[in-house]
N, C-alpha and C positions, 0 to 999 in steps of 0.2 A: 523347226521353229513354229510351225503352224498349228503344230501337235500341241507343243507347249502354249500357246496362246489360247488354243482352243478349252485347254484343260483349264489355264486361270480364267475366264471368260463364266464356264461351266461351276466353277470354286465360287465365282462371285455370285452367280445366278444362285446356286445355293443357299449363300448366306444372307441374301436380301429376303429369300422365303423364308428360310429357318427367323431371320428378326422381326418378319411380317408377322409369322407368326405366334413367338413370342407376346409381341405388343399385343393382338387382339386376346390371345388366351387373359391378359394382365386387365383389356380394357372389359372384358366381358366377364372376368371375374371381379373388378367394381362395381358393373352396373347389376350383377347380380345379389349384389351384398347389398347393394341401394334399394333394391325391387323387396331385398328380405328383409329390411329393416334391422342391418347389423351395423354397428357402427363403433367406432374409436374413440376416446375421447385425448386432444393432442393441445399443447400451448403454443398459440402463436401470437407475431408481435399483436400491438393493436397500435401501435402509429411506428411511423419511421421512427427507428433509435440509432443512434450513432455510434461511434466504435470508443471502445471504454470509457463506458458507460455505466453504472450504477443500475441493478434494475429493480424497479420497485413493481407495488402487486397493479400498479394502474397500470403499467406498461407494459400489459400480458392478458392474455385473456386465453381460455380454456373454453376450446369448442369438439363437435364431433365430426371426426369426418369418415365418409364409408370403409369398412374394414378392408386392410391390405391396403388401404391409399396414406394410412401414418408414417414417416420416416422410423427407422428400425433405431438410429438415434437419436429421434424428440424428446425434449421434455414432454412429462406424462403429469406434472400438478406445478402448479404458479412454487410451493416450496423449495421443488430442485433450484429454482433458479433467482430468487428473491434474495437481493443483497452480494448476488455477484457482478461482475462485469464482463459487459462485452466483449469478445476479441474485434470481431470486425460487425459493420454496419448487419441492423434488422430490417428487413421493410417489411410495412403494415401490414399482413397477414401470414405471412410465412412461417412456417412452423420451426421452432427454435431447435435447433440442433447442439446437444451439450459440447459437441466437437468447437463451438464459435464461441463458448462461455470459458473466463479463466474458472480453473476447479475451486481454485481458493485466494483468498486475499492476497495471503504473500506472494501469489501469484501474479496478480495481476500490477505489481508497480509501488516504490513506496509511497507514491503521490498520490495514492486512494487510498494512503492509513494514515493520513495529514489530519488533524480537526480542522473543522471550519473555522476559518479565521485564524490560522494559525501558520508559521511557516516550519522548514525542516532544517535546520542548521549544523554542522558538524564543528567540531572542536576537536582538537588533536590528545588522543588517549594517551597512556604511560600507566603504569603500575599503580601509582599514587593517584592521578588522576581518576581513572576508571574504578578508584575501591576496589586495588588488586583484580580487577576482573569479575567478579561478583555481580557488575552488573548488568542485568537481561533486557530486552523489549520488553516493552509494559510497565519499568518499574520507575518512580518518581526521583529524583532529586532534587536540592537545593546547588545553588549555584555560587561560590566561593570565591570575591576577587579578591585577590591582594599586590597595592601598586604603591608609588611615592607622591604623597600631599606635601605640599610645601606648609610651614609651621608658618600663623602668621604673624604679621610682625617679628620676625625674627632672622639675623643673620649671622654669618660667620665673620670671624675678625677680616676676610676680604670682600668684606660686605655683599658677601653671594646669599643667595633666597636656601636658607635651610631647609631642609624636607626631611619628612619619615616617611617609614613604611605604614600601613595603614590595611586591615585586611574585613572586609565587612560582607554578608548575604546580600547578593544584588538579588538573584530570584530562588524564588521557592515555587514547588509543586511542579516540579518541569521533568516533562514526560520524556522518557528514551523510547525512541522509534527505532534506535537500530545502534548495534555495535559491531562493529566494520559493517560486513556487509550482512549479517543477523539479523535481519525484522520479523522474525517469529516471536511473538508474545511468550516469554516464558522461556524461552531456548537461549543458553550461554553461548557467549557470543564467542569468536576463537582469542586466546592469550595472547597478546601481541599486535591484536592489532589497533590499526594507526589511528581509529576516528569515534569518538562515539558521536550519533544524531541525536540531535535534542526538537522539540516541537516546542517552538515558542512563538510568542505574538510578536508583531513587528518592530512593535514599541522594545519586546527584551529581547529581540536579535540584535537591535543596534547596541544595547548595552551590553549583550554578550559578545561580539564581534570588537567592539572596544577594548571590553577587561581582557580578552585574550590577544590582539596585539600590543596593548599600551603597559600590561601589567600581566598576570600570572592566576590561574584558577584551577578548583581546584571542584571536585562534584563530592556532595556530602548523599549517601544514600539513606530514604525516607523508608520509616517502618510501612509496612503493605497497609493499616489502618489508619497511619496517620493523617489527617488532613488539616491539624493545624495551622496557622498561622501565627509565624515568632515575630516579633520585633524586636531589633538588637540596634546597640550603637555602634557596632563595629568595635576592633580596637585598634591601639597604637604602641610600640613598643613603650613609649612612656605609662598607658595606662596601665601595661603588662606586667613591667617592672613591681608597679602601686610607689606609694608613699618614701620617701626615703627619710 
C-alpha cells in the first residue's frame, strides 16, 4: 500500500513539473515575440454584447496581440463575422471565437429573418393553398379571402338576413419566411406540409388571422419582379354570374 502511494505521490510530483513547465516554455515564448515585435492581428468584442445578438462592424474591433497569444479559432477580420449572431454572451475585449457565432442565418432562429416592424404568422397549407407547393422562402404573395357578407337590405321569405359569398385581395406583397419548417431563401419547402409563415405587419395579422378562421384563403404567387400594386373590388357570385 505504501509502495502504491508512494508511486501516485511520485506521478503527481511529475505532472505538476512537466505543467510548470509547459506554462513557462508558453509564457516566455510570448514575451519573446513581444521583445521581437511579432504580433497577430485578432477581432475582439469592443463592449459587452449579449447572446443573439446581431453583430455589426461597431461591435468589434481588430487589434494585435503578441504571436502564439491568438486563439487558434478567432476571428481574423470584422467580415467573418458582420451580420451574424451571437451564440452566447461577448465581453468587451475578448477575442471572438467562430465556435460562439451562429455559421449562418438559418441558423440562428427564424426571429432574426423577421423585418423590422413586422411579425411572423402561419396559416395552415394544402395543395391549393400553398400554389401546389411551388412556394419557397423568399418568395412574395398576395393574400386571398373569401367569406359570407350579408346582402343589404335584403331577406328571405322568413325574413332572415340574406348573404353571399364574396372573395376579395386583403393583402399583397406578403413575404414567406418559411414552409413548414424551410426558412432557406430559395429552398422548396417539403410537400405536405401543414404551415406556410407569412411576414406581416400587425395591422395584416389581425386581418389575416380573421380571414382564416371566419372564412377560407387562399395565397396567389407574385412574379419575382413584380411589385405592383392592384386595386380590385372584389367579387360576388352575383357580379360573377354579370347581367341576366
Amino acid at each position: 500500500m505504501q509502495k502504491t502511494n508512494k508511486k501516485i505521490l511520485l506521478l503527481a510530483l511529475l505532472l505538476t513539473v512537466l505543467t510548470g513547465f509547459v506554462a513557462q516554455r508558453f509564457l516566455t515564448g510570448l514575451e519573446r515575440a513581444a521583445a521581437e515585435g511579432t504580433y497577430d492581428e485578432v477581432v475582439v468584442a469592443a463592449r459587452d454584447i449579449p447572446a443573439r445578438t446581431m453583430l455589426t462592424s461597431e461591435m468589434l474591433s481588430v487589434v494585435q496581440v503578441a504571436t502564439g497569444s491568438r486563439h487558434p479559432g478567432a476571428a481574423l477580420s470584422k467580415d467573418q463575422l458582420v451580420g451574424k449572431m451571437t451564440v452566447q454572451p461577448l465581453i468587451s475585449g475578448e477575442q471572438v471565437l467562430m465556435a460562439r457565432i451562429f455559421s449562418s442565418a438559418d441558423k440562428s432562429g427564424l426571429a432574426y429573418q423577421i423585418p423590422d416592424g413586422y411579425r411572423a404568422v402561419s396559416v395552415t397549407a394544402s395543395l391549393r393553398v400553398a400554389v401546389s407547393y411551388f412556394l419557397r422562402p423568399g418568395d412574395f404573395v398576395d393574400v386571398i379571402a373569401s367569406f359570407d357578407l350579408p346582402v343589404p337590405d335584403k331577406f328571405d321569405p322568413e325574413n332572415k338576413e340574406v348573404r353571399e359569398q364574396y372573395s376579395h385581395i386583403i393583402l399583397e406583397k406578403v413575404a414567406v419566411l418559411a414552409v413548414g419548417q424551410e426558412i432557406r431563401p430559395g429552398t422548396a419547402g417539403i410537400i405536405g406540409s401543414e404551415t406556410i409563415t407569412l411576414a406581416v405587419t400587425p395591422e395584416q395579422a389581425e386581418k389575416l388571422v380573421w380571414a382564416e378562421d371566419y372564412g377560407k384563403i387562399r395565397l396567389a404567387l407574385r412574379p419575382a419582379a413584380d411589385n405592383r400594386t392592384v386595386t380590385t373590388g372584389g367579387i360576388t357570385a352575383r357580379e360573377l354570374e354579370g347581367p341576366r
